[in-house]
N, C-alpha and C positions, 0 to 999 in steps of 0.2 A: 360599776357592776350593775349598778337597779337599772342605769340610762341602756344598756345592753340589753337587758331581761325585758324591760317595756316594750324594747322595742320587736323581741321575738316574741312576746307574747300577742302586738300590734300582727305583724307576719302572720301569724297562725291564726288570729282571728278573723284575716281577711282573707285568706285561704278558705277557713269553714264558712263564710259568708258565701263566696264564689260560689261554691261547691253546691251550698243549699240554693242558691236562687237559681245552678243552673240545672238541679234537680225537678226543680219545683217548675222551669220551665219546661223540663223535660215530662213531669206530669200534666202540666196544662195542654200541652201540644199532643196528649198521648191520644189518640180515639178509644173511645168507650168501644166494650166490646160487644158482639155478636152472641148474647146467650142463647144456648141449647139447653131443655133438659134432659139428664140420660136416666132413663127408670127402668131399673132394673133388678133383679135377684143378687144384691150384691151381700145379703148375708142368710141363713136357713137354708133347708137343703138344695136349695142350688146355686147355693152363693159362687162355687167354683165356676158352674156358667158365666154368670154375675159377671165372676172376675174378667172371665176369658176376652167376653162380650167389652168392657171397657178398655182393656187392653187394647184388643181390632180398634175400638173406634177410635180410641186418641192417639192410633198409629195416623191414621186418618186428617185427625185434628192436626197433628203436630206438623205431618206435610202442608198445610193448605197456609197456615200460620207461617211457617218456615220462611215463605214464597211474599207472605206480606198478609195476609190472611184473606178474606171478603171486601173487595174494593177499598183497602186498607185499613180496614177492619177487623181485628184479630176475632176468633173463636173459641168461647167460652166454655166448657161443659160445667153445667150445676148438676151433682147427683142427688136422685131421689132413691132411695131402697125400698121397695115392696115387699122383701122375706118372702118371694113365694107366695102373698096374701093378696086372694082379690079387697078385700077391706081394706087392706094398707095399701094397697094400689089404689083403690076410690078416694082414699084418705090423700096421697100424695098429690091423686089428680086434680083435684082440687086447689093443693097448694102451688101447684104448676100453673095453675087458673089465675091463681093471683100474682104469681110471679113474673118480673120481667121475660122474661123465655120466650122467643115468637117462634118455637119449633119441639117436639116433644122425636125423640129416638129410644124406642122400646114399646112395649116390653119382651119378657124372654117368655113366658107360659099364656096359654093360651084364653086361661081363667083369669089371668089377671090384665092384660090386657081390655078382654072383654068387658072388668068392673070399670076401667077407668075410661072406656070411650063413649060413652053418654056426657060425663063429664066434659073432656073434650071436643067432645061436638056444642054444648052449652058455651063454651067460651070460645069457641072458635078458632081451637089451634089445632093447627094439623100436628099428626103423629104421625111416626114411620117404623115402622118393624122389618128386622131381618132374621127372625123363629118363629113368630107366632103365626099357627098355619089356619085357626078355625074359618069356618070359608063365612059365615055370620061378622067376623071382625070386620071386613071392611064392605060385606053388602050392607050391612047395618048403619054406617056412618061414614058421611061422604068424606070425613077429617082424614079417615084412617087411610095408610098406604104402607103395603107390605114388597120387601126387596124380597119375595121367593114366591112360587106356584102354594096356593091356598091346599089344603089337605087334602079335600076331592079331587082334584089333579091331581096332584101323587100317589092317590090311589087307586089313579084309575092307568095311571103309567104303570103301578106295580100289576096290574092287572093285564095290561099290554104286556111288558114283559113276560109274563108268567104263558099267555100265548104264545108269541112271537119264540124267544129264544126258550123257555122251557119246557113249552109244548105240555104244561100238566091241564088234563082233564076234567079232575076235581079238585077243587078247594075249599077249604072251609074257613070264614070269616068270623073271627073272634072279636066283638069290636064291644067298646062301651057304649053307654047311656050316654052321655055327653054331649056337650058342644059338638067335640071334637071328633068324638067315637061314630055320630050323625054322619058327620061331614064325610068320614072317612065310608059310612059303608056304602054311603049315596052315591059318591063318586067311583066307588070297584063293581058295583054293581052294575052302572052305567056302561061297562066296560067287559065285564066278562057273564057269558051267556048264564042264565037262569037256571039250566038246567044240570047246569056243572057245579053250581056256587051250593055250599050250606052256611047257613048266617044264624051265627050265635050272640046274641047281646048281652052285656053283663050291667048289673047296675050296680053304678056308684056312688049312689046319692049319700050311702054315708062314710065317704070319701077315703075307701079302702074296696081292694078284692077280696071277699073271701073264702077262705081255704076250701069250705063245703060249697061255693058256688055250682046250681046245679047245669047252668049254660056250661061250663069247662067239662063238668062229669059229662054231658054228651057230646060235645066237641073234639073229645077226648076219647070216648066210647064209639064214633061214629065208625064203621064199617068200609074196608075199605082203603087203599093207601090216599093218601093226598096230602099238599101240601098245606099248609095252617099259615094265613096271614092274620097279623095281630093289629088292631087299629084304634092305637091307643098314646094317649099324649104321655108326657114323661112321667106326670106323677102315679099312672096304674102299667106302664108297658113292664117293666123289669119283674112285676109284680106277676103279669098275667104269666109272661116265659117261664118263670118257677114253676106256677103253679099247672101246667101244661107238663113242663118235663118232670113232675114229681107224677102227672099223671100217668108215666109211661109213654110219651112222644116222643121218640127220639129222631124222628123224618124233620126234615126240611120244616122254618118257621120263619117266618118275616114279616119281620117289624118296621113300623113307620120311620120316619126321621129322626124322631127321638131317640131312639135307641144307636142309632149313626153314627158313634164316636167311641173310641177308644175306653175312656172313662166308664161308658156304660157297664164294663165288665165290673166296674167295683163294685156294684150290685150285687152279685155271687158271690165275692172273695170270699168274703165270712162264712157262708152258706156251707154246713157240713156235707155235703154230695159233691160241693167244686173239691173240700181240702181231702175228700178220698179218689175221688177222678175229677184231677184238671178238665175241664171242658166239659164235665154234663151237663152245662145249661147253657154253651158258647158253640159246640159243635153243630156242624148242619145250621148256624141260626143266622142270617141275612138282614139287611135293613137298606130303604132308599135313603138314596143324600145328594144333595141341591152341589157339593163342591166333596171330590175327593181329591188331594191333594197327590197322594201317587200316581195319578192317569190327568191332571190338568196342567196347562199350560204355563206358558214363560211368567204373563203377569202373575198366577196363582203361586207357582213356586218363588219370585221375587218376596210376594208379601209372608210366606211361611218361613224366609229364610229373616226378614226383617223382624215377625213376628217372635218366632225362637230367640233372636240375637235379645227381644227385651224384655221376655216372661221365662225363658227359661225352659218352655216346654214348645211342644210342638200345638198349632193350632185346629181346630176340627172346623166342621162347617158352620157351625156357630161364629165362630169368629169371623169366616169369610163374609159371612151375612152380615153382622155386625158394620165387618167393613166398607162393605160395597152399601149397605144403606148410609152409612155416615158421607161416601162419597156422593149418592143421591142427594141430600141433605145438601151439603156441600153446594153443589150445581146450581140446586133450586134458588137459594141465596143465592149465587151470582147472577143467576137469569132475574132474578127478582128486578135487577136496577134497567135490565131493557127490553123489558117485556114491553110492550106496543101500550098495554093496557093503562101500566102505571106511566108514560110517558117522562119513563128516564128516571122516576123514583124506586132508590131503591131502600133496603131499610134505615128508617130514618133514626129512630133509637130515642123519641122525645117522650116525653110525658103523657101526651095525650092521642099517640100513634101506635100503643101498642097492638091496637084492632086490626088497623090498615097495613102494619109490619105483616100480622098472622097471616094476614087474609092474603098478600103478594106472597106470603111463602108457600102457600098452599097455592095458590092459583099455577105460579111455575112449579110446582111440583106434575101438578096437573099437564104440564105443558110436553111432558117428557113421558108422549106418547105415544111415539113411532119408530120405525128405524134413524130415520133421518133426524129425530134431536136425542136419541139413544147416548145415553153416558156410558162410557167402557167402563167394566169393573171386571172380576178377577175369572170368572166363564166367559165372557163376553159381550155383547151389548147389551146395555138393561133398558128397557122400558116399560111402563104402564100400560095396561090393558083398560078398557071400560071400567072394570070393577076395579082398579086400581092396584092390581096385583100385578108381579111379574112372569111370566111365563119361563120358567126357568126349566132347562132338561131334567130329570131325572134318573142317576144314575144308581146300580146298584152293588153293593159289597156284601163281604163275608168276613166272619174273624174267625182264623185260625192262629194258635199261637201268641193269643192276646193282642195280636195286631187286627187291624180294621182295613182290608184292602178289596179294589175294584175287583169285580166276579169277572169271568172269561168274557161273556160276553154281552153289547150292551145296544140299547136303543137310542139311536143321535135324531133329535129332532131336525126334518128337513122343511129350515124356515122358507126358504126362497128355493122354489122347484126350477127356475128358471135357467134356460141351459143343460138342462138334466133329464134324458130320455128316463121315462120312470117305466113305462113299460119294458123297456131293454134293462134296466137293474133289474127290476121284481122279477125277470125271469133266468137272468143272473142269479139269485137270490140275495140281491146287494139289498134290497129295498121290501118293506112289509106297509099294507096302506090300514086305518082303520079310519074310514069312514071316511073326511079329509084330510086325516092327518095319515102324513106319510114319515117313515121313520126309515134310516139308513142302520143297518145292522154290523155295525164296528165288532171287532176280531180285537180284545184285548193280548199283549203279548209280553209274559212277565221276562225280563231283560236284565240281565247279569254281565259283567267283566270283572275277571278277576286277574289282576296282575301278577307276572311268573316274576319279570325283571326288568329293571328298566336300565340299562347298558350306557346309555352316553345324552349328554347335553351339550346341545354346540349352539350356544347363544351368537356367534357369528354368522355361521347358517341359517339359521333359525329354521334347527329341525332337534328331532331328538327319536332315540331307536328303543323302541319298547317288544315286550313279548308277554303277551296273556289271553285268556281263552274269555270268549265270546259264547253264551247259550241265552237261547227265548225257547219258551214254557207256551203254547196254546192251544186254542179249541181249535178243531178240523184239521185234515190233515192238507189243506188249501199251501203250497209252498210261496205264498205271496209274499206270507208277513215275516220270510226270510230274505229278499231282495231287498236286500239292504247296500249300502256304501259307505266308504269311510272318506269324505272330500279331501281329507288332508294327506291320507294315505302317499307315501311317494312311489313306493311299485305298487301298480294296481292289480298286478297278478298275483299279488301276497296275500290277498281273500279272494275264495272262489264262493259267493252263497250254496252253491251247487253240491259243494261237495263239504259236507261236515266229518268231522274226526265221529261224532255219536250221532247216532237217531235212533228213536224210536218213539216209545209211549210209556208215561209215568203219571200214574193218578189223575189218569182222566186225559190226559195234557199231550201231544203233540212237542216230543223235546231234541232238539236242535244245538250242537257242541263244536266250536269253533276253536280252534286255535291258528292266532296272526302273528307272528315277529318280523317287523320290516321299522321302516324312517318314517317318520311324521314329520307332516311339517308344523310350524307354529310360530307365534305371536310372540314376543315375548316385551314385557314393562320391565326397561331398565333405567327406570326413572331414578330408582332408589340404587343401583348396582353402584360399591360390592356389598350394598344389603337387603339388595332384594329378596323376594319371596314369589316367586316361578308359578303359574300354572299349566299343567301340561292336558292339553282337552284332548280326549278322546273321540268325538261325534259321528254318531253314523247317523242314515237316514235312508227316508225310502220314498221316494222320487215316482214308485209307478203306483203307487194307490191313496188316495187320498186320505185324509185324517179323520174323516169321516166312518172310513172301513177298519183302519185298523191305524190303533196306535199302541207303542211302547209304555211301557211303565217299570220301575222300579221293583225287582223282583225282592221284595223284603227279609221271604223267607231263604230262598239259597242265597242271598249275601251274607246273611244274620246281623242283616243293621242295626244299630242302634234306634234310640227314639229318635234323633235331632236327622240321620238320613245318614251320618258318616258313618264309614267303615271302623273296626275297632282291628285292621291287620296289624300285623308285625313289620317293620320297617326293613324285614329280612331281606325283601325284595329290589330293594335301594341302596345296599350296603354298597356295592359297588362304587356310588358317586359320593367322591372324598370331600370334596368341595357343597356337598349336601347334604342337608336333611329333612328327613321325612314330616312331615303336620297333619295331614290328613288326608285321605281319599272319601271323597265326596259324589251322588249321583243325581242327576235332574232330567227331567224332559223338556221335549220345548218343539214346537215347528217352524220348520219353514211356509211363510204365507206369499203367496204372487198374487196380485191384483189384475193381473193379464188376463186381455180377453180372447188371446191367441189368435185372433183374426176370426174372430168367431160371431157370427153376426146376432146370435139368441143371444149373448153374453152383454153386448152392446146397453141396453139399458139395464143390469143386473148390477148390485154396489156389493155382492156377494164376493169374497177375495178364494181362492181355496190355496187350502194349509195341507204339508207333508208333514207326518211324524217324524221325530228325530228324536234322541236318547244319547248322553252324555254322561263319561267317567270321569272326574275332575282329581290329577292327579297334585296337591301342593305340597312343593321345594321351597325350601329359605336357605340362602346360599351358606355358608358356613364362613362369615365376614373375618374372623379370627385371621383362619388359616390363610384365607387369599392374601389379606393385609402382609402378613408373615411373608410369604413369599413374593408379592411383586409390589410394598410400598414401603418396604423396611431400608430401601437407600432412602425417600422421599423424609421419613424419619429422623434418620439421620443428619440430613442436609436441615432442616428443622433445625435438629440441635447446634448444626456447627454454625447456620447464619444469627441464631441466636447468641452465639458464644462470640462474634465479634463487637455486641453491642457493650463487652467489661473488658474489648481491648484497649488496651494504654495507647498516648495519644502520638509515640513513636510507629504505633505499626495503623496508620492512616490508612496506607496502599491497601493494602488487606481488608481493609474496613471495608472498600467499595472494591475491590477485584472478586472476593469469597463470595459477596453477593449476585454479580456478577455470572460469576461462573455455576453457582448453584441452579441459576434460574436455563441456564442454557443445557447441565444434565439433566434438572427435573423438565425441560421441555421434551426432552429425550424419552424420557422415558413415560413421560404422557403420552407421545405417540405411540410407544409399543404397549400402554392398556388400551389406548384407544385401538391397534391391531387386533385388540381377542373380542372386542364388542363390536367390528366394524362399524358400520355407516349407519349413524341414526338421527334424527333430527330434531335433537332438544339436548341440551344440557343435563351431564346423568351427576351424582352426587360427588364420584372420584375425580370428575372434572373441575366443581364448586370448589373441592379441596387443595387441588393444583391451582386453581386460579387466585384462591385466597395466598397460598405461600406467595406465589409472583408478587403478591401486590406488599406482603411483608419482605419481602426481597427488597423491594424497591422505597417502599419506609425508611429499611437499616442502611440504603448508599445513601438515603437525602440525611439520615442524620447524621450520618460520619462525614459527610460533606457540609454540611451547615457548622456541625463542631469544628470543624478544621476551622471553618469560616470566624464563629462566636472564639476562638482561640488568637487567632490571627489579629482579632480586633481586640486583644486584651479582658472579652469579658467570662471569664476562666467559669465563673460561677453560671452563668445562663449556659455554656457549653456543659456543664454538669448534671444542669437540672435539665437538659434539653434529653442527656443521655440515660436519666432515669426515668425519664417520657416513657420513652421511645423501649425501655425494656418493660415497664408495666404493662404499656399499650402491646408490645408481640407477647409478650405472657399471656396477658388478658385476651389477648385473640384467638391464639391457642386453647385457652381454658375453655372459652367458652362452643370452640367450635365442638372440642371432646363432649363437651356438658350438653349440648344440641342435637347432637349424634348417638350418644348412651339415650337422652330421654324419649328420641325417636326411632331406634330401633333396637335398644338393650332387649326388646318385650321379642 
């Protein structure tokens, strides 16, 4: 007994030995990683930013690491929290000064920021922000680089706008003492005439507005209708809107980027004037933003779908920022290793390199200055200007309904005029110029489908017959941004744009009522079939006006979407398909982009690509695997049990042992062909086929073992022919078992 025990004890010590040295090889071979610091508001009143902000970035991180990380280098985040506090931001910067980290990502406010880049510039790390907008943060210090247009450019965009599409005359400018409040009036002023403009400044110095402020009593009092822009960072903006609409303002008011997000309403909730009229401090009230996710493209709605699936909420432009600077970030490190400068060094991660790391990080930051070494992020190309900001468009919204959505209509920056009569737009009235900036006047067009039924699925075909009505909501009464198309459509006369079921005009709006019942065609993944999960796309798009002039967006308010974007309908709609069930209906935008220069010879050296709007209804089906099983794999079943029920036949019925098997495998061949009949021709192995191939191959098990038992019988070894045939039933048990056990835990969900 002991000589037994030693020696399993001897076993299992050499085991934990293997185990640790080939751990411990696996820690010497591992590469040290790539720190970043991320400083941010991750607890005090904006700690929810905070959060949002870390969330975006290590969506970021987690891609670039996935892939191998930084020239096989993984990616670290160290968090620093500021609270909101420029002191504890100076306090942190510092420790970021000493710390391994050759890259700083943050901060979120604009004050705290500013405390820690003196610091920052003392030790020589670059930082990179995707919120903080003071136009001081990075003329001040060549370390700092911001992924958004500084606060003066967007205020002088809101300023453009307020020309351009809203044609108001007078304005009055509400702006603080601050950094921030500076930057903001310098830049609207730069931008809309003096004579139009009244500029009210409030001061903040003891880091509150207050209620008898006497700048609000005449900004408030001023004579005259006009609109009120507010130009104030997060921590006085929510403060000023109060205390405006307690003054009696109930017109049109807009607010900086801060206020640009959903969230911001919980400012009011509490506020006795919102809980007796919903919306007296939300009505009429506007704000610009760097990314709005109802009217942006395929990369933007990828990452808000990836963002939701791992916060749980939906993301705002904070987070877009976050992200696209982490990707910034990201880049610079990889350029770092072939930049001409460092000749092939990239970060080296040693003791006495952490200088030479900073300073290659910053240098290719620096590098990503034009279109041409432009990183794609979630609007589209990013790069650096001289002052090391990004020129980012500025778009504007509205919240109605506590949603936060794109206004009718918008100003699209025209980066590359190239190929593009501008005096034939501007006299179109496609096109507005200031100064040398010239801006393309986009036609936003709120876009609904609402499904009546959806009648049949023919995965054979690959088509399917639906019926539901089709309306877009917009400015002008321009019939453009109705020439639409549906590509998959099979009769093409089953939409005419031309002729809608309704028209007219509602709230301002230009409204447009569609109703289509015809065959779609489509794609269908029957990788998983019979347990698959179906999408059935809807896509229309519009082919004669560029993305520029008019795109689709996600009508929030007539679908009455949820937060996450899906539909909350009834499944009423689908009841017809037996074989299906309903999961969700889902909506996205997205365009078509050609790079084509159509024979166009001005186009010839242009790297400018143009993009179609396009608008999609995303109907998902998960087939109902029970019922299909039931009806066309319950002989398949069967034949299951009966070839397994030869393996406990007695050694009189041999023939049977291998004829049952036999003949199983030539009905179940049968009858693979006729599933293989309703999924026609497809070119990969789908899951119902995996399962017919696994029987074949236990078909062919139970004739060798009733063959080899004959065999071990014949030779007198009675005993190994027994043990051969309780093999041979654990091993088809056990295959059986497990294939059920692989199949409930890959698609029971």
């Amino acid at each position: 007994m002991k000589p037994r025990l030693t020696m399993w004890l001897a076993v299992v010590a050499g085991v934990v030995l293997v185990l640790a040295v080939a751990w411990a090889a696996v820690l010497w071979t591992r590469p040290e990683p790539v720190r970043i610091a991320f400083a941010n508001s991750l607890s005090g009143p904006s700690a929810a930013t905070g959060t949002e902000s870390l969330v975006a970035t290590q969506l970021a991180i987690d891609e670039v690491n996935a892939k191998g990380g930084v020239n096989g280098r993984p990616i670290e985040l160290v968090l620093f929290d500021d609270a909101s506090n420029p002191a504890v931001a100076r306090a942190n910067a510092q420790a970021i000064a000493d710390s391994p980290c050759v890259a700083v990502l943050g901060h979120y406010l604009s004050s705290a920021s500013l405390a820690a880049a003196p610091v920052y510039k003392d030790a020589r790390i670059p930082a990179l922000t995707g919120s903080s907008a003071a136009d001081e943060l990075t003329s001040g210090s060549d370390y700092y680089f911001r992924a958004l247009s500084p606060v003066s450019v967007q205020a002088r965009s809101i300023a453009e706008h307020l020309r351009a599409v809203m044609k108001e005359p007078k304005v009055r400018l509400v702006h603080t003492r601050d950094s921030y409040g500076k930057s903001f009036e310098r830049g609207f002023a730069t931008a809309y005439p003096a004579e139009q403009l009244r500029v009210f400044g409030l001061d903040v110095a003891a880091g509150q507005i207050g209620s008898t402020d006497e700048a609000l009593d005449s900004a408030a009092q001023e004579s005259g209708p006009a609109v009120i822009v507010v130009g104030a960072a997060t921590d006085f903006s929510a403060d000023i809107v109060k205390a405006l609409r307690r003054r009696g303002i109930k017109g049109t008011i807009i607010a900086s980027q801060a206020a640009a997000r959903e969230s911001y309403l919980q400012n009011f909730a509490n506020e006795p004037e919102e809980k007796a009229h919903p919306g007296f401090f939300s009505d009429n009230l506007y704000a610009a933003s760097s990314l709005m996710f109802d009217s942006a493209g395929v990369a933007a709605q990828v990452f808000a779908a990836d963002y939701k699936a791992k916060a749980g909420t939906s993301p705002s432009w904070v987070a877009g920022g976050s992200y696209d600077a982490a990707r910034l970030m990201i880049d610079a490190l990889k350029r770092a290793a072939v930049h001409p400068r460092f000749m092939g060094q990239g970060i080296q991660k040693r003791s006495d390199s952490k200088v030479a790391d900073r300073d290659r990080v910053r240098v290719a930051l620096a590098a990503i200055d034009s279109p041409k070494s432009a990183v794609v992020g979630l609007t589209g190309r990013l790069y650096f200007n001289a002052n090391r900001d990004i020129p980012r468009p500025i778009r504007l919204g509205f919240f109605r309904y506590g949603l936060f959505v794109t206004a009718p209509l918008q100003l699209v920056p025209i980066d590359q005029p190239y190929g593009i009569d501008l005096a034939a737009e501007r006299e179109a009235g496609h096109v507005v110029m200031f100064g040398d900036r010239h801006y393309w006047i986009q036609r936003v067009v709120y876009t609904g489908i609402d499904i009546v039924r959806v009648t049949r699925i023919d995965v054979r075909q690959n088509s399917f017959s639906v019926d539901f009505y089709l309306w877009m909501r917009f400015a002008g009464d321009d019939e453009a941004q109705t020439h639409v198309e549906f590509p998959a459509l099979a009769d093409r006369g089953a939409f005419d744009p031309a002729q809608p079921i309704q028209a007219g005009r509602e709230d301002g709006l230009s409204y447009r009522l569609y109703r289509i019942s015809s065959d779609f065609k489509a794609r269908f993944d029957l990788h998983d079939y019979p347990f698959d999960t179906q999408q059935l796309r809807l896509h229309l798009q519009n082919t004669e006006q560029r993305r520029e002039l008019i795109t689709y967006v996600i009508d929030r308010f007539g679908l009455r979407l949820a937060d996450d974007g899906n539909s909350r309908a009834e499944d009423g709609a689908y009841s017809g398909l037996q074989l299906w069930r309903f999961i969700g209906l889902s909506y996205f935008v997205d365009s078509l982009s050609t790079g084509s220069t159509l024979g166009r010879a001005s186009l010839f050296g242009a790297e400018a690509s143009m993009e179609f709007a396009g608008f999609n209804a995303v109907i998902t089906l998960r087939r109902t695997s029970a019922i299909y099983m039931l009806k066309n794999l319950l002989p398949l079943f069967l034949l299951v049990l009966v070839v397994f029920a030869t393996l406990f036949f007695p050694e009189t019925m041999f023939r049977e042992r291998v004829t049952i098997p036999v003949t199983s495998i030539l009905a179940s061949a049968v009858l693979l062909v006729a599933v293989n009949g309703q999924i026609g021709d497809v070119g990969y192995t789908v899951v119902v086929e995996e399962m017919f191939y696994i029987f074949f191959v236990l078909c062919l098990m139970t004739m060798l073992a009733g063959y080899k038992h004959e065999k071990l019988r014949d030779a007198g070894r009675k005993r190994a022919a027994v043990v051969l045939d309780h093999a041979a039933q654990v091993i088809y048990a056990g295959t059986v078992l497990a294939v059920i056990v692989v199949l409930y835990r890959r698609y029971a969900g």
